[in-house]
N, C-alpha and C positions, 0 to 999 in steps of 0.2 A: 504494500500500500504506500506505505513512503511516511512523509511528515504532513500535517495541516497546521497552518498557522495563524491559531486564535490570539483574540486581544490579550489574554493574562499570559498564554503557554504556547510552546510546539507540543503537539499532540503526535508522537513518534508509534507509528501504527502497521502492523504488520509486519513485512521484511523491509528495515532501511538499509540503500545501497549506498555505494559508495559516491554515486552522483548526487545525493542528497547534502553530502559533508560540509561541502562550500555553501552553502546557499544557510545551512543551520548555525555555519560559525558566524557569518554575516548578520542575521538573525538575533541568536544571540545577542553578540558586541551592539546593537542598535539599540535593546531593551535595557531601559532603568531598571529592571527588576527579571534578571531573565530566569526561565523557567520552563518544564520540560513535564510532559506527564508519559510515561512510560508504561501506565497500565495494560494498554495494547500490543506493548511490540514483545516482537514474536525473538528476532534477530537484527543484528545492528554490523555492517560492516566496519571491521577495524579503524576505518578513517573516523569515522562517525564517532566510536568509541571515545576516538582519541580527543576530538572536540569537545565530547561531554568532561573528559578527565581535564583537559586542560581549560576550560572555562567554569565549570563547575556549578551549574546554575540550581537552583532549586527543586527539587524533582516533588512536584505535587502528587503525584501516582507513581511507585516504586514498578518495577516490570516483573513479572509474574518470573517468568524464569531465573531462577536462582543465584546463575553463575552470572548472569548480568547487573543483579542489584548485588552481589560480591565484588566485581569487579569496578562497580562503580563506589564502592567502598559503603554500602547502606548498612551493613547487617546483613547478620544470620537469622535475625528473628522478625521474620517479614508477615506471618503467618502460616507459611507455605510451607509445608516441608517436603522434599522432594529426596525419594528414595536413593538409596548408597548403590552403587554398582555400577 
C-alpha cells in the first residue's frame, strides 16, 4: 500500500518500498510535530527503516509485527506476543 499522509501522521500501510523513503524523510523534516502511525504496516524497506531511526518521530500506533517495533526501539511489551521459533 505505501504511506498516506494525514494532517497529524504518515499512516505507513501495508508493504512500504523503498521509493517511498524520500518522499517520508521530506515529510517528516517539514512537520512541527512529526509522526508516524504504524499500526498497519505489514513491512518497511531498509531505507524506510533507516529514516524512521534516524529522524525519530513519534509513533502514535506501534506496528503489529514485533521485530519492527524492536527495531524501532519500542519495546517488548506491545501486547503482542508473537511465538519463539
Amino acid at each position: 500500500m505505501g504511506i498516506r499522509y494525514l494532517k497529524k501522521h504518515a499512516a505507513l500501510e501495508g508493504h512500504v518500498s523503498v521509493d517511498d523513503a524520500e518522499a517520508l524523510q521530506h515529510w517528516l523534516r517539514e512537520q512541527k510535530t512529526p509522526a508516524v502511525h504504524l499500526g498497519r504496516c505489514e513491512q518497511v524497506h531498509a531505507a524506510v527503516l533507516q529514516v524512521l531511526l534516524a529522524l525519530r518521530p513519534k509513533v502514535v500506533a506501534p506496528p503489529a509485527e514485533r521485530w519492527l517495533a524492536q527495531a524501532l526501539g519500542l519495546g517488548l511489551s506491545l501486547g503482542e506476543t508473537s511465538a519463539q521459533g
